[in-house]
Jmol script that loads the backbone (N, CA, C; Angstrom):
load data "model"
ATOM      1  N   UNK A   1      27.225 101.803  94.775  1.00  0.00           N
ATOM      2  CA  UNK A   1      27.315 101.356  96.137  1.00  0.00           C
ATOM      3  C   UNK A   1      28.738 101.599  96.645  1.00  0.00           C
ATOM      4  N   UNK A   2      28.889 101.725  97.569  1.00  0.00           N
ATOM      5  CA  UNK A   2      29.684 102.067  98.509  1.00  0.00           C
ATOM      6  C   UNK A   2      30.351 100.582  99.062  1.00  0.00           C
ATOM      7  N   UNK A   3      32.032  99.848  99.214  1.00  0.00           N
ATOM      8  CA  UNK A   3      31.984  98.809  99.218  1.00  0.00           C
ATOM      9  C   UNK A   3      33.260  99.341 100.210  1.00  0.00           C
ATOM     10  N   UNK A   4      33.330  98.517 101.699  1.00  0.00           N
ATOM     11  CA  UNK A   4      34.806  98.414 102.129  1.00  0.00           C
ATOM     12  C   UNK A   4      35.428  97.333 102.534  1.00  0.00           C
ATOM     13  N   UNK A   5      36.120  96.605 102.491  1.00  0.00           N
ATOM     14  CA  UNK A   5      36.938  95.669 102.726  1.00  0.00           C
ATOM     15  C   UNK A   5      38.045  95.638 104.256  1.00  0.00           C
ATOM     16  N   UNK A   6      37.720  94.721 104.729  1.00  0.00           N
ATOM     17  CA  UNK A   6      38.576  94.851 105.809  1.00  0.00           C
ATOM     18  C   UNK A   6      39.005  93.264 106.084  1.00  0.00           C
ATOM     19  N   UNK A   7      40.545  93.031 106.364  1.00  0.00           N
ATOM     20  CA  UNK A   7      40.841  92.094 106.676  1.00  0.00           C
ATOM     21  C   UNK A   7      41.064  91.937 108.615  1.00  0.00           C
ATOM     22  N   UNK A   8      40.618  90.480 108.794  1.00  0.00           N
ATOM     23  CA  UNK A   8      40.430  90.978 110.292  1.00  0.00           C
ATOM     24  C   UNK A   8      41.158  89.571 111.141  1.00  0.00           C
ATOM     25  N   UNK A   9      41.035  89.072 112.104  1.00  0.00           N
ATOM     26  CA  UNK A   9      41.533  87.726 112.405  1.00  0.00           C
ATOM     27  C   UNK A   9      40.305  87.045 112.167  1.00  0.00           C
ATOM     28  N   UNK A  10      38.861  87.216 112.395  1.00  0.00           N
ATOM     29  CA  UNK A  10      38.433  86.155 111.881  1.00  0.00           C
ATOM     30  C   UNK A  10      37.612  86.201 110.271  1.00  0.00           C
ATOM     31  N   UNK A  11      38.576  86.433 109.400  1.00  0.00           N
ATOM     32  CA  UNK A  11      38.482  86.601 108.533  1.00  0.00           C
ATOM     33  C   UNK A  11      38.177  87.948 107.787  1.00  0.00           C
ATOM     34  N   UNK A  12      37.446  88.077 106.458  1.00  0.00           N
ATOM     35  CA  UNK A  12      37.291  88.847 105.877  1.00  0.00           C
ATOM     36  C   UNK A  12      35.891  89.963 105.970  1.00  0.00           C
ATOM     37  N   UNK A  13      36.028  91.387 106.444  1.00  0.00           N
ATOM     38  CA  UNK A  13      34.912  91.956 107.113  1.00  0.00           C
ATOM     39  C   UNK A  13      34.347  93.043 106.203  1.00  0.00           C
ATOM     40  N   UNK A  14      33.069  92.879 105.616  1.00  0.00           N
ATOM     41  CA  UNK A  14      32.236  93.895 104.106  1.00  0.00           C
ATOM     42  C   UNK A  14      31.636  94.292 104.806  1.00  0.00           C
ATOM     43  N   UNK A  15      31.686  95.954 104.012  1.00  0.00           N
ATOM     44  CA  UNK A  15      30.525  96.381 104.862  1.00  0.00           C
ATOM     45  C   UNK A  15      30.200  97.577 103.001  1.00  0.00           C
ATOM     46  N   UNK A  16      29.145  97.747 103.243  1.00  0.00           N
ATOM     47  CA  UNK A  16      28.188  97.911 101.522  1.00  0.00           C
ATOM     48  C   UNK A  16      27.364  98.817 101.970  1.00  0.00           C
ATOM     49  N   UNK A  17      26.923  99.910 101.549  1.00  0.00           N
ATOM     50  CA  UNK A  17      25.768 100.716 101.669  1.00  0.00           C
ATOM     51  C   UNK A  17      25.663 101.872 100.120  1.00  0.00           C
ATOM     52  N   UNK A  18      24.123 102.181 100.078  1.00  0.00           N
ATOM     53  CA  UNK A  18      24.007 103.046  99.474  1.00  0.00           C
ATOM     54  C   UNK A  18      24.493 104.559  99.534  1.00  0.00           C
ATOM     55  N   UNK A  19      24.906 105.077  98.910  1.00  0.00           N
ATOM     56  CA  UNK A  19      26.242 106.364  99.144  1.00  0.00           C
ATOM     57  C   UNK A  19      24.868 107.448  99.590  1.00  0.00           C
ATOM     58  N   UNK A  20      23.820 107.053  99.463  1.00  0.00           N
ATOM     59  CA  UNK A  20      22.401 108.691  99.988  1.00  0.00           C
ATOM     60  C   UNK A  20      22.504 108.212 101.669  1.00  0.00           C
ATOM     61  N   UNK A  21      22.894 107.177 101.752  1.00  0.00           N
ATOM     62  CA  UNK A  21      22.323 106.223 103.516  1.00  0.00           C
ATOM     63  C   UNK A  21      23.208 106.494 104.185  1.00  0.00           C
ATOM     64  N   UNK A  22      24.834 107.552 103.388  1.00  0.00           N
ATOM     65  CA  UNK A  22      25.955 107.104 104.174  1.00  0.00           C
ATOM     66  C   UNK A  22      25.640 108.482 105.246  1.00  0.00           C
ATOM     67  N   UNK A  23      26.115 108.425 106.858  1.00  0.00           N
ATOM     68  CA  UNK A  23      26.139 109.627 107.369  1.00  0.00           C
ATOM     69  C   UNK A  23      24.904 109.936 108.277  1.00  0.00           C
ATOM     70  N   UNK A  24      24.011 108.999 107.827  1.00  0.00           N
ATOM     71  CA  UNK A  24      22.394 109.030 108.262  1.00  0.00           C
ATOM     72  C   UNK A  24      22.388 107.958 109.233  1.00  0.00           C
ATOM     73  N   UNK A  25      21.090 108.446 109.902  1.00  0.00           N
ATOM     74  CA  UNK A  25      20.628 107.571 111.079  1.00  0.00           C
ATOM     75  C   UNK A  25      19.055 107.176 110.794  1.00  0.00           C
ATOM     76  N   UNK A  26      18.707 105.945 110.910  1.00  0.00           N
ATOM     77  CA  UNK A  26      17.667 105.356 110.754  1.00  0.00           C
ATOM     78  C   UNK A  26      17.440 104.559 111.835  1.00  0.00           C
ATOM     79  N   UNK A  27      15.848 104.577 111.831  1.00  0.00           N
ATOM     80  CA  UNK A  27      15.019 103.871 113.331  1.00  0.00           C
ATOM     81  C   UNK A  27      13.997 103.398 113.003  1.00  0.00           C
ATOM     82  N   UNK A  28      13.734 102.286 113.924  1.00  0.00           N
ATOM     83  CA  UNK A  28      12.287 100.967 113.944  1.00  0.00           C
ATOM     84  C   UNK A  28      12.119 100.912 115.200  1.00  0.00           C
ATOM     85  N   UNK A  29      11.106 101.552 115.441  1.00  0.00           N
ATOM     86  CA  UNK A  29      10.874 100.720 117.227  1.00  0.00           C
ATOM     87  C   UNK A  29      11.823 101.125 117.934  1.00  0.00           C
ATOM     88  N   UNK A  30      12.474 100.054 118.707  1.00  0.00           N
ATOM     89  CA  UNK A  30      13.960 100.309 119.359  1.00  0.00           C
ATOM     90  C   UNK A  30      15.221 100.090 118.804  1.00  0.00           C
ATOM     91  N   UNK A  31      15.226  99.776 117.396  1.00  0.00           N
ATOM     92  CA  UNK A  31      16.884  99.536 116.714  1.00  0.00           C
ATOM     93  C   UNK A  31      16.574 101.202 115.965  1.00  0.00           C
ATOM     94  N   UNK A  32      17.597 101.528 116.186  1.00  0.00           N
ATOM     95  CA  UNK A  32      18.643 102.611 115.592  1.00  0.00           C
ATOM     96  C   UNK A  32      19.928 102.412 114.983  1.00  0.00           C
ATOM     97  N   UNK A  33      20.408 102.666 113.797  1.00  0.00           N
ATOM     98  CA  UNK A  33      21.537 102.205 113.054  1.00  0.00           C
ATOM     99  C   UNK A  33      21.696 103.913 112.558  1.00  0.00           C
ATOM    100  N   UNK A  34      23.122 104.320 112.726  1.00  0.00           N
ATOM    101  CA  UNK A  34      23.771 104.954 112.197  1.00  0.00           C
ATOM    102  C   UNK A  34      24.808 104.760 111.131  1.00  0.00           C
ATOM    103  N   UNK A  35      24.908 104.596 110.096  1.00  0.00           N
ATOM    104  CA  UNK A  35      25.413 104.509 108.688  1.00  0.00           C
ATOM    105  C   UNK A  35      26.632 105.087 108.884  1.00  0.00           C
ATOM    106  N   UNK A  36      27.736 105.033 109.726  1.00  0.00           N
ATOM    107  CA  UNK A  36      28.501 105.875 110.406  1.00  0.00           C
ATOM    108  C   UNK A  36      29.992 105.691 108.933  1.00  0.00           C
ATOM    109  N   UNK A  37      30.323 107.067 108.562  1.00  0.00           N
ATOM    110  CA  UNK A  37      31.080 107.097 107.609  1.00  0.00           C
ATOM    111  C   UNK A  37      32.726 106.275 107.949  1.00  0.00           C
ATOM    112  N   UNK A  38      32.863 106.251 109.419  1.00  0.00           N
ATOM    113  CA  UNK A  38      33.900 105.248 109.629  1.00  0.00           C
ATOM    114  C   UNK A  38      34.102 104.130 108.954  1.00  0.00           C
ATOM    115  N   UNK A  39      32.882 103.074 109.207  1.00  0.00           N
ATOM    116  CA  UNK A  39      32.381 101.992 109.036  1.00  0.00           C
ATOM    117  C   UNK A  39      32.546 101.782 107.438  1.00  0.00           C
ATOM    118  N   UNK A  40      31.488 102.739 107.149  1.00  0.00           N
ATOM    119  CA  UNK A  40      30.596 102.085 106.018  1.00  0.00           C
ATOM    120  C   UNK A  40      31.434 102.844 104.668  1.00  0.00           C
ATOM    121  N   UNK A  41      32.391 103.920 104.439  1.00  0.00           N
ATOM    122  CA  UNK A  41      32.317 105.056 103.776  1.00  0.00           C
ATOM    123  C   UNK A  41      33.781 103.624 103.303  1.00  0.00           C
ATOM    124  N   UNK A  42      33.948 103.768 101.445  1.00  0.00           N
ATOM    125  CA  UNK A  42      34.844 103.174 101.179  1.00  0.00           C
ATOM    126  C   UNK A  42      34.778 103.226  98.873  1.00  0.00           C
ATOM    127  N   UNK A  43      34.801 102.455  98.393  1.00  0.00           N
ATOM    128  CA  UNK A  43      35.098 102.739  96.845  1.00  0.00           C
ATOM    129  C   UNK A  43      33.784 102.442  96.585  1.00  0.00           C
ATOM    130  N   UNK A  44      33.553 103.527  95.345  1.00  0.00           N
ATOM    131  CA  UNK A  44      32.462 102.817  94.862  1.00  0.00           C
ATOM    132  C   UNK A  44      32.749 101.958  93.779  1.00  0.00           C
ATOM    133  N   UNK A  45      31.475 101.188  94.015  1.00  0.00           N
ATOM    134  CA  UNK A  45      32.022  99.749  93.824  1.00  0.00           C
ATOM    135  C   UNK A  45      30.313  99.431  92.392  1.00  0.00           C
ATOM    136  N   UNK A  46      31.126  98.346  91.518  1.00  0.00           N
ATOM    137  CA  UNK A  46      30.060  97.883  90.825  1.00  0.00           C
ATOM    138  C   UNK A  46      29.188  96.506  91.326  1.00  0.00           C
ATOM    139  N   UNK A  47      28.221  96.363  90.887  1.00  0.00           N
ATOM    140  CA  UNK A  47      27.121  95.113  91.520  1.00  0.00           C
ATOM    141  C   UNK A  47      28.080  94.167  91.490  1.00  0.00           C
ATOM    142  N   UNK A  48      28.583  93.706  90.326  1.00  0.00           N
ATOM    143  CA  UNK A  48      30.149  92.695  90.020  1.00  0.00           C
ATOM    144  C   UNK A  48      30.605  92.633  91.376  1.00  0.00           C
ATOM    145  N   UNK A  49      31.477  93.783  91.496  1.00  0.00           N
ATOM    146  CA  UNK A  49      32.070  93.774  92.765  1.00  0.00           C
ATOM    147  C   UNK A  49      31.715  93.567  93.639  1.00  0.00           C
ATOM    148  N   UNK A  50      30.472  94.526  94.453  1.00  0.00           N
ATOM    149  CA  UNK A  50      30.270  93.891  95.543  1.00  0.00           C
ATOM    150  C   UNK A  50      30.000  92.593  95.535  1.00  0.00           C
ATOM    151  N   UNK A  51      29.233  91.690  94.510  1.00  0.00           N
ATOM    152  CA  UNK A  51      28.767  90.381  94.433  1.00  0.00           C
ATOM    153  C   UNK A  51      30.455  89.336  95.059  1.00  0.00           C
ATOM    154  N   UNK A  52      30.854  89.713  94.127  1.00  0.00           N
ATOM    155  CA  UNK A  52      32.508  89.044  94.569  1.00  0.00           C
ATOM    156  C   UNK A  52      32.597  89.268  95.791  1.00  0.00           C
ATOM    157  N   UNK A  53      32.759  90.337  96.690  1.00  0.00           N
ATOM    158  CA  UNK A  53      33.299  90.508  98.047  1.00  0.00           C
ATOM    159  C   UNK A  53      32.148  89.823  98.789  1.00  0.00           C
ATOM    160  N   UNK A  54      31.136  89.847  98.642  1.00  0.00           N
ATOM    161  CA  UNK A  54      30.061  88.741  99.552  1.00  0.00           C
ATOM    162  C   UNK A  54      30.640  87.626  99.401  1.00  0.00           C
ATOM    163  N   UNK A  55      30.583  87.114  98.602  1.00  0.00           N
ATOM    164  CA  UNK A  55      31.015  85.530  98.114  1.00  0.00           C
ATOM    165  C   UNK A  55      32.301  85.487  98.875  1.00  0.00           C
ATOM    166  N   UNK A  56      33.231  86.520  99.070  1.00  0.00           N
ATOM    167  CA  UNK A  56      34.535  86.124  99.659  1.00  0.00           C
ATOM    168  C   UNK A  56      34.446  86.259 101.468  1.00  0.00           C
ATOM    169  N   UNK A  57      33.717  87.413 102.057  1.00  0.00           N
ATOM    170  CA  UNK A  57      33.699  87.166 103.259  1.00  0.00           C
ATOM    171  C   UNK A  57      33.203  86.484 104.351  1.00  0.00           C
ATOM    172  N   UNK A  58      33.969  86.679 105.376  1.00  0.00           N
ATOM    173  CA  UNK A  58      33.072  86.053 106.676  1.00  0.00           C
ATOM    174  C   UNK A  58      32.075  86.710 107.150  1.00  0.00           C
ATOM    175  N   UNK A  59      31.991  87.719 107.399  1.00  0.00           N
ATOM    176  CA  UNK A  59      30.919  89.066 107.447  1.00  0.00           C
ATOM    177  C   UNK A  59      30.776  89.893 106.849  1.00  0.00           C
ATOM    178  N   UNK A  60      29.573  90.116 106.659  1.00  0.00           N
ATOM    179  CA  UNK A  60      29.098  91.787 106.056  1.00  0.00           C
ATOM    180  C   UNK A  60      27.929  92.171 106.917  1.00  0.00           C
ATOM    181  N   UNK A  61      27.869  93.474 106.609  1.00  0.00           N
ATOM    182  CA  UNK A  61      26.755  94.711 107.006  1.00  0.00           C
ATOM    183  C   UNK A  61      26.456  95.316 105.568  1.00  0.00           C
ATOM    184  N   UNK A  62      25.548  95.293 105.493  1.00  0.00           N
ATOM    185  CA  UNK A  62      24.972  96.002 104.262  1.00  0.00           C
ATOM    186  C   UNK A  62      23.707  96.791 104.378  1.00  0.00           C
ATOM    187  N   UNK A  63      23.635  98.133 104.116  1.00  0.00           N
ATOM    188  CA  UNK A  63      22.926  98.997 104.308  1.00  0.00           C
ATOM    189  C   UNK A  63      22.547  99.553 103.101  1.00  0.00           C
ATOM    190  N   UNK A  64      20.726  99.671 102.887  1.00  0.00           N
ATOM    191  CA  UNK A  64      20.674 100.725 101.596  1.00  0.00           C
ATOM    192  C   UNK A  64      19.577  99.538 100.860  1.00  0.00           C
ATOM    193  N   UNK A  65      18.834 100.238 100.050  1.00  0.00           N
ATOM    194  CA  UNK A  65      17.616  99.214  99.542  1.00  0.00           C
ATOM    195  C   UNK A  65      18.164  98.860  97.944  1.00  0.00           C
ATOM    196  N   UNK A  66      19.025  99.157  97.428  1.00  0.00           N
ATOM    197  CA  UNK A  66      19.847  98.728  96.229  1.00  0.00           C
ATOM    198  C   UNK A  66      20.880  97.890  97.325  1.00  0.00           C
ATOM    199  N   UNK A  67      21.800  97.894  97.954  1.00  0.00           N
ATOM    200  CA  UNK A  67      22.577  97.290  98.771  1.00  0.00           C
ATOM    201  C   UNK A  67      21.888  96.067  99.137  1.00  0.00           C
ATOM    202  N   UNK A  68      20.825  96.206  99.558  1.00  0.00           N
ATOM    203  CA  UNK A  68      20.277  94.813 100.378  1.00  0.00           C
ATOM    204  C   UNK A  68      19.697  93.793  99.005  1.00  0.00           C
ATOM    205  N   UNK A  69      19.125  94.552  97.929  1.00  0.00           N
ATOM    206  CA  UNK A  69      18.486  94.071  97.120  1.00  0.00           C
ATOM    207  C   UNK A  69      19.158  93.201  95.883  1.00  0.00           C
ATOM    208  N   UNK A  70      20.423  93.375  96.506  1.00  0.00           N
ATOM    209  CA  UNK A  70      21.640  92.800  95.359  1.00  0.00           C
ATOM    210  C   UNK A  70      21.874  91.444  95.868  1.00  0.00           C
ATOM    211  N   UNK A  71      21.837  91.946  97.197  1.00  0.00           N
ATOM    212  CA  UNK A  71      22.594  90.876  98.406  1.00  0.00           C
ATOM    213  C   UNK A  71      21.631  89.657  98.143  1.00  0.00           C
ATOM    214  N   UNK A  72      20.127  90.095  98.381  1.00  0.00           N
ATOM    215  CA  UNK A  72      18.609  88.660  98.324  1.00  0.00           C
ATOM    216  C   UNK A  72      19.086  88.614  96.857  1.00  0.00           C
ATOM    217  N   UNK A  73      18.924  88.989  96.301  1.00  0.00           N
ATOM    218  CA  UNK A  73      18.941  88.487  94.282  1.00  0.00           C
ATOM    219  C   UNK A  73      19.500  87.281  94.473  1.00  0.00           C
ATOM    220  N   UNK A  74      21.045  87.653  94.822  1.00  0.00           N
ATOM    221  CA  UNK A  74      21.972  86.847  94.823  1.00  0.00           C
ATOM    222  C   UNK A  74      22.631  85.761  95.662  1.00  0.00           C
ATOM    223  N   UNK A  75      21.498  85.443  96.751  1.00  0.00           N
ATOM    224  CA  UNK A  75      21.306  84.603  97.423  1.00  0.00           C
ATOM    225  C   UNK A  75      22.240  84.652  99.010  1.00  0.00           C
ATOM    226  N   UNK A  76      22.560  86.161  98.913  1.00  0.00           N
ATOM    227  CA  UNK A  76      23.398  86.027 100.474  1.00  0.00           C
ATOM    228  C   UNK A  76      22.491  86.233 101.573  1.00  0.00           C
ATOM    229  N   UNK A  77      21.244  86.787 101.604  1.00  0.00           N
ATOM    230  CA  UNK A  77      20.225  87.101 102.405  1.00  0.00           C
ATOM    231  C   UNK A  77      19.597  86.990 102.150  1.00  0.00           C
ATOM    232  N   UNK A  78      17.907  86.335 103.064  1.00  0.00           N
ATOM    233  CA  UNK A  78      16.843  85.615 103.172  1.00  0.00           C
ATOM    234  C   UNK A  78      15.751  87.080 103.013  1.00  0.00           C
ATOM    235  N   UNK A  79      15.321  87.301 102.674  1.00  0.00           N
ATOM    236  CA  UNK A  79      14.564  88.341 102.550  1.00  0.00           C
ATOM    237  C   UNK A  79      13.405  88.568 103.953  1.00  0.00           C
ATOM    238  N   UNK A  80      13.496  87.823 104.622  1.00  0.00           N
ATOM    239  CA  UNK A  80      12.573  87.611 105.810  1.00  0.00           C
ATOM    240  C   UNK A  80      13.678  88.410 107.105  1.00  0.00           C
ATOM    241  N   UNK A  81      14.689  88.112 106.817  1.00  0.00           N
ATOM    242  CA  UNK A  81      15.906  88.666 107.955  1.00  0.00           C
ATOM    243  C   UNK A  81      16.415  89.877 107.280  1.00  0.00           C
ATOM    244  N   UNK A  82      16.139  90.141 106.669  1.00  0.00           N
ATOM    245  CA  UNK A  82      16.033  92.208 107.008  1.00  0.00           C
ATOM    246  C   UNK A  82      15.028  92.884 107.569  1.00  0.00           C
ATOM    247  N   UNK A  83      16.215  93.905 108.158  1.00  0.00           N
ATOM    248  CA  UNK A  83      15.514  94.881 108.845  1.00  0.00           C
ATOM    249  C   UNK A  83      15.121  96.085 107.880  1.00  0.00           C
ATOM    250  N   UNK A  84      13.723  96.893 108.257  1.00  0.00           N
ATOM    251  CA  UNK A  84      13.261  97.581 107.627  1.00  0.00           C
ATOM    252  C   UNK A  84      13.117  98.955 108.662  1.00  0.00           C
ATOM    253  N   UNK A  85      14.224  99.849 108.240  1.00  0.00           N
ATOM    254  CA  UNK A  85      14.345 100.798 109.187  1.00  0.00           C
ATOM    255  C   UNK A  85      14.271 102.088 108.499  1.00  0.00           C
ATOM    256  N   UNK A  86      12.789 102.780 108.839  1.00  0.00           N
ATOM    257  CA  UNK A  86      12.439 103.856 108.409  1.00  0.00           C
ATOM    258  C   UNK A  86      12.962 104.705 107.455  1.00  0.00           C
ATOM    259  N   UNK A  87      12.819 103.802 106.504  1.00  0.00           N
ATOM    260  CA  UNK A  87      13.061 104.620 105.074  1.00  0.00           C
ATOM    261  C   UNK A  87      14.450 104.286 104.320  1.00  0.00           C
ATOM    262  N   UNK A  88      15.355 102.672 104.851  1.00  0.00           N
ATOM    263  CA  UNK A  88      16.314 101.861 103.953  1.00  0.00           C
ATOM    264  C   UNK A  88      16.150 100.876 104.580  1.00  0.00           C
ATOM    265  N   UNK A  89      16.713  99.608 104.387  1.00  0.00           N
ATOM    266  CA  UNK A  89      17.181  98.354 104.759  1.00  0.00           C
ATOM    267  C   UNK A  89      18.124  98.272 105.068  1.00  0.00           C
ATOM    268  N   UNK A  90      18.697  97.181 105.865  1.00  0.00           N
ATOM    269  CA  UNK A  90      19.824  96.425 106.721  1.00  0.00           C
ATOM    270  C   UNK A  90      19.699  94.644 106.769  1.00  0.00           C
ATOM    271  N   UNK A  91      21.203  93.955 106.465  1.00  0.00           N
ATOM    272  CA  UNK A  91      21.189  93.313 106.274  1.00  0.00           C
ATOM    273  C   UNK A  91      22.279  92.686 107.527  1.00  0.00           C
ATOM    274  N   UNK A  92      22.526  91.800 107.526  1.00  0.00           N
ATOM    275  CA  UNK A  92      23.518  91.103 108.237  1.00  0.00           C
ATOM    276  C   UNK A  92      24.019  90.051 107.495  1.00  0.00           C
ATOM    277  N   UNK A  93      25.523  89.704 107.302  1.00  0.00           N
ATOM    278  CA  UNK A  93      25.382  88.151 106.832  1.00  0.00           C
ATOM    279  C   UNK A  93      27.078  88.018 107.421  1.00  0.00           C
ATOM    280  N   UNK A  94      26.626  86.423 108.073  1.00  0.00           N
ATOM    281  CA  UNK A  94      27.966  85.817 108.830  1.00  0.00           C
ATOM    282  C   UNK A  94      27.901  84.128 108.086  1.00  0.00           C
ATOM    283  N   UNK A  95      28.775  84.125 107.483  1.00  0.00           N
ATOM    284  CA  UNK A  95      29.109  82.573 107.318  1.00  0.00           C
ATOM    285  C   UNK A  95      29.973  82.036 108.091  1.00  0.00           C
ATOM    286  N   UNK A  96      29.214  80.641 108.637  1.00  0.00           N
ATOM    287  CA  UNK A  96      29.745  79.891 109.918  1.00  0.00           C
ATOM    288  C   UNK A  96      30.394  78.685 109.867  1.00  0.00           C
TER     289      UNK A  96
END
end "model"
wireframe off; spacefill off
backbone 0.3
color backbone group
């Protein structure tokens, strides 16, 4: 997985995707998400790791069906609040 770290003012900003998802554009209906290598493109990273950087931020974006599937295991996302966008997943998670 693909893991980047960003420090921001309101805190700490993850963003996680599968390295096949990076660069690609995926669609449902009317959401479209582009996997945009700005964003998302950063170290690859072990499950360890990313697990740690969830646990530490205020936000993440997580893209990719290994990406999202780490995230529900491990209790950062509800499996009902992903999006299922033609052919990966998307996640959101904001702690408030």
């Amino acid at each position: 997985m693909l893991l980047n770290e960003r420090d921001t003012d309101e805190g700490l900003l993850v963003s996680v995707c599968d390295p096949e998802d990076l660069g690609e554009t995926y669609e449902n209906g009317t959401v479209s998400l582009t996997v945009e290598p700005e964003f998302y493109d950063g170290d690859e990273a072990t499950e360890e790791e990313v697990v740690d950087s969830l646990s530490r931020c205020s936000t993440a974006n997580i893209v990719g069906t290994e990406a999202v599937e780490l995230a529900i295991e491990h209790g950062f996302v509800d499996e009902e609040n992903v999006l299922e966008l033609d052919g990966t997943r998307h996640a959101q998670l904001l702690w408030m």
